[in-house]
N, C-alpha and C positions, 0 to 999 in steps of 0.2 A: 255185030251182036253185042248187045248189054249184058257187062258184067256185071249183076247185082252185088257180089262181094264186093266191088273195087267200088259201086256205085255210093255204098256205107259205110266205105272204111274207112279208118283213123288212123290209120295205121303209121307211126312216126311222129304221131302229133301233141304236141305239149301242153297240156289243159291245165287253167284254173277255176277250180269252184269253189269259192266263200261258199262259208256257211256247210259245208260239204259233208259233216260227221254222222248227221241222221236225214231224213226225209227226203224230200224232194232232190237236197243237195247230192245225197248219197248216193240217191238211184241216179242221176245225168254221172255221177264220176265213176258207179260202175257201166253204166252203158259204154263211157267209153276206153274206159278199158275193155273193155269183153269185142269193143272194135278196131281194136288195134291199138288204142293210145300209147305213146311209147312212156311218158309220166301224165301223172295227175294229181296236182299240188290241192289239197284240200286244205279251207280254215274253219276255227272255231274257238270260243272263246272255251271251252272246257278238254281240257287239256288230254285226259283220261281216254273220254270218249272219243277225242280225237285221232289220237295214236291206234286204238283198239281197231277202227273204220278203216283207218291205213295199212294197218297189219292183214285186216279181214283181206278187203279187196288186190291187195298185194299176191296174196297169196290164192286166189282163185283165177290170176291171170298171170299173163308174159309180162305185164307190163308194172312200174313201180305206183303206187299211191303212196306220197309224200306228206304227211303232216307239216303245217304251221298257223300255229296258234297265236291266236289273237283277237282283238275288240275292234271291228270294224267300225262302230260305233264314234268312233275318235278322229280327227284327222291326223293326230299322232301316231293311232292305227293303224291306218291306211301309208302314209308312207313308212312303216316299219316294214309293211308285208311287201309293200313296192320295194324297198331296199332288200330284204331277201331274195326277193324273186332275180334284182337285178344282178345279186352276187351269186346265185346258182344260174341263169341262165344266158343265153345271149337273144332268146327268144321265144317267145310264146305265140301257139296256133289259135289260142282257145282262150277267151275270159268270159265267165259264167259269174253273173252278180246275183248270188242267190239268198244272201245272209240280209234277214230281213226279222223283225218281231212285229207280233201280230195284236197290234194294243188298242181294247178295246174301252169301250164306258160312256156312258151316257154326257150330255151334254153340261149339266150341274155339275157333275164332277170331274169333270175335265180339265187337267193342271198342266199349264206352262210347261214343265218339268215333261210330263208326257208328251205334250206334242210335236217339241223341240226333240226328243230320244226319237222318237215316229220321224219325223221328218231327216234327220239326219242319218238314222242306220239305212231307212227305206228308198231314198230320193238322192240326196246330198252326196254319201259315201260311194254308192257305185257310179257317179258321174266322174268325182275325183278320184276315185283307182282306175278309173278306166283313161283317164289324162294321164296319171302316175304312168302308167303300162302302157303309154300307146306307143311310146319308141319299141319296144320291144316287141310288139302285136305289129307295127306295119315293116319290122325289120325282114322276114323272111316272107309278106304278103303278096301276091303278086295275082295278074288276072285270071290266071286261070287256078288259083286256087289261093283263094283269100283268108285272112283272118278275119274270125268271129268275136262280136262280143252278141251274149243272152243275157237280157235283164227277165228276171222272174217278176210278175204283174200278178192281177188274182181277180177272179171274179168280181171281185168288191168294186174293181176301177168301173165297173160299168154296172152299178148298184146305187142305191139309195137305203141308208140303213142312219136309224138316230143314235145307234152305241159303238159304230167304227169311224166316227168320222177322221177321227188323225188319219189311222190305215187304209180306208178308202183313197184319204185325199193325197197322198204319197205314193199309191199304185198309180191312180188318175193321172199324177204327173210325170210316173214313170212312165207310162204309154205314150203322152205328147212326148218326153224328152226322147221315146226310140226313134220318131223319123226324122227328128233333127239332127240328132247324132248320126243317123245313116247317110244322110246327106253332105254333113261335114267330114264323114272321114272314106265316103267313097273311093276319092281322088289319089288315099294311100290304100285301097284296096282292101277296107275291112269292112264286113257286112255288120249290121248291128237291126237284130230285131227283140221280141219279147215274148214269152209264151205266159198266156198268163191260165193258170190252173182254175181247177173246179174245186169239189170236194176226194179231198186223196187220203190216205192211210199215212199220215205224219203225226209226231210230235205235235205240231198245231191245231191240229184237229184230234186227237186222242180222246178228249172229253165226249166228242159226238159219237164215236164208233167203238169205244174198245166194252158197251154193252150190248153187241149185234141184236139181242132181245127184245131193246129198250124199246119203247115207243118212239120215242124220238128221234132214233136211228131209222128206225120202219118209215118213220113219216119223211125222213130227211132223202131216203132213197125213191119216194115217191114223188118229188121233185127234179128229181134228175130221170132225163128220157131214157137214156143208155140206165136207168134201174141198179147202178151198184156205185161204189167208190172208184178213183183211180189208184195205179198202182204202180210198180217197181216197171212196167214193162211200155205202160202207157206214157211214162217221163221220160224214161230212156229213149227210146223210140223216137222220140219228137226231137229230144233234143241230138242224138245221132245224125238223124236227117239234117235239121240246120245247118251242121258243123262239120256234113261232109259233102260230096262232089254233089249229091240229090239235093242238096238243100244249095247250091251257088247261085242261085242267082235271086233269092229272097235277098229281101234286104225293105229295112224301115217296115215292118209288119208286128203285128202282134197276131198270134196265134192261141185263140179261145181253145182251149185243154177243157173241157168242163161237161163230156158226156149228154150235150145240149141241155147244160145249166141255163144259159141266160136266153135260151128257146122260149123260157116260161116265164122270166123276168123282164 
């Protein structure tokens, strides 16, 4: 008989999620806490609001959420947070590359300076923390219960739009880089897929939805089949599965989160 509890648990397990302090980031770090995580190191470059999320979710579970703050943005970045992670732990279950900006503009005004920040926070940096990390993601990995890496994608990767072309084209390559990286680090036993979202209730999208009235909110839900935004339960959820017994034997996927968004695109 299947035990659904054990079949979703996290129970013991060591998570990291970039970006982790508001949205998308926030709800995978309370999912897994609320499934047992035993920690869950969240980052962000805002200090404040970073501690506040760690305090929150701390405090709603058994289990600890850890702040460390930082600019993923950097390669200087990236191995700072790899150097912490390696002086508190001896292992990680879990790496979530979710810290990502969402920069838009039409093609006339499209600057060097933007594309290189696109390309580097969105593409660049979760390849190289996920190198930084990978002695410690395949230290405790083994077949019947592997370490995860999640790269966050976005509907845009499989879109044609003329004002996101950076952020399009850095989700696009984060979808190819997921099954090549699945395939490279099989062999030490860590799964590595992508869920790439729709339209959710974040910080990035706030301009769309925080006038539920608006017309433009009206029209934006009549685009989506499922008829509403995604939420704290719809990320969680997905990303639990992944990262637990139910989700072992995915691997090099990307998984369309988007309400049958791109049903219509």
């Amino acid at each position: 008989m299947i035990n659904i509890e054990d079949l979703y648990s996290m129970r013991g397990k060591i998570c990291v999620v970039t970006g982790g302090s508001t949205g998308l980031g926030s709800y995978m770090a309370e999912g897994f806490l609320a499934a047992g995580a035993a920690r869950v190191y969240i980052t962000a470059r805002s200090e404040e609001t970073l501690q506040a999320k760690a305090a929150e979710l701390t405090a709603m579970s058994d289990g600890e959420c850890v702040a460390i703050t930082g600019d993923l943005a950097t390669l200087d970045g990236v191995a700072a947070l790899s150097a912490t992670l390696h002086d508190k732990e001896s292992h990680i279950d879990v790496l979530v590359n979710n810290a990502g900006i969402g920069t838009g503009g039409y093609f006339e005004h499209m600057t060097v300076e933007d594309w290189d920040k696109t390309m580097d926070l969105n593409l660049r940096s979760p390849l190289f923390l996920t190198q930084a990390l990978f002695d410690l993601l395949k230290e405790n990995a083994t077949h019947e219960d592997p370490a995860r890496v999640i790269f966050i994608s976005s509907v845009a990767a499989s879109e044609v739009f003329k004002h996101v072309m950076a952020y399009s084209t850095s989700k696009k390559g984060l979808e190819h880089l997921t099954p090549q990286l699945a395939l490279a680090l099989c062999d030490d036993n860590i799964l590595v897929n992508a869920i790439a979202p729709g339209r959710f209730y974040s910080e990035m999208t706030r301009g769309a939805w925080q006038d539920p009235e608006s017309e433009s909110f009206k029209r934006s839900l009549e685009q989506i089949p499922a008829h509403r935004y995604g939420g704290l339960e719809d990320m969680a959820g997905v990303a639990v599965m992944l990262c637990s017994r139910a989700g072992s034997y995915f691997t090099g996927e990307v998984l369309n989160l988007d309400g049958g968004h791109r049903l219509r695109h």
